[in-house]
C-alpha positions, 0 to 999 in steps of 0.5 A, spaced: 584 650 161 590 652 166 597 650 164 601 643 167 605 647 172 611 641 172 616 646 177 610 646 182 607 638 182 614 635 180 617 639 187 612 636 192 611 630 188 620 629 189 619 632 196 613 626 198 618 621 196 624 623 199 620 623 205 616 617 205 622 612 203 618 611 197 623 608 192 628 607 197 632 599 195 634 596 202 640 592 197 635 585 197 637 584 190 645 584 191 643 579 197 640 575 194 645 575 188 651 573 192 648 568 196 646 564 191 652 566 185 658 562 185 661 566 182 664 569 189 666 563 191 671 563 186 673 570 188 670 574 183 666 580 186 660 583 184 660 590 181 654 594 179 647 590 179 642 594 173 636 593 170 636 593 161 629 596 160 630 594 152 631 587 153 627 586 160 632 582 164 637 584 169 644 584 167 650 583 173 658 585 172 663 581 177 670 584 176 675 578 175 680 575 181 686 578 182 691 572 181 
């Protein structure tokens, strides 16, 4: 049986990717956060949006107003 051969597989695999947009985000997600958060409209801005695997909820963080 032949050997997994991770350098040649990976390499087309990464380069289809990229050339088809496969995981390409369009910013939906941060959209649809500020729209509906109200927190922006208290000033407070949106900083990073990322997704805890451990927990499996989304976590947010919003940088307070300068005042």
């Amino acid at each position: 049986m032949e050997r997994y051969n991770f350098k040649i597989v990976e390499n087309k695999w990464q380069k289809y990717w990229e050339e088809n947009k496969t995981f390409k985000s369009t910013g939906g997600l941060r959209i649809a956060v500020e729209e509906s958060s109200s927190l922006g409209e208290d000033g407070w801005e949106l900083v990073t949006i990322n997704y805890c695997n451990d927990y499996r909820e989304w976590v947010f963080t919003y940088k307070r107003p300068q005042e």
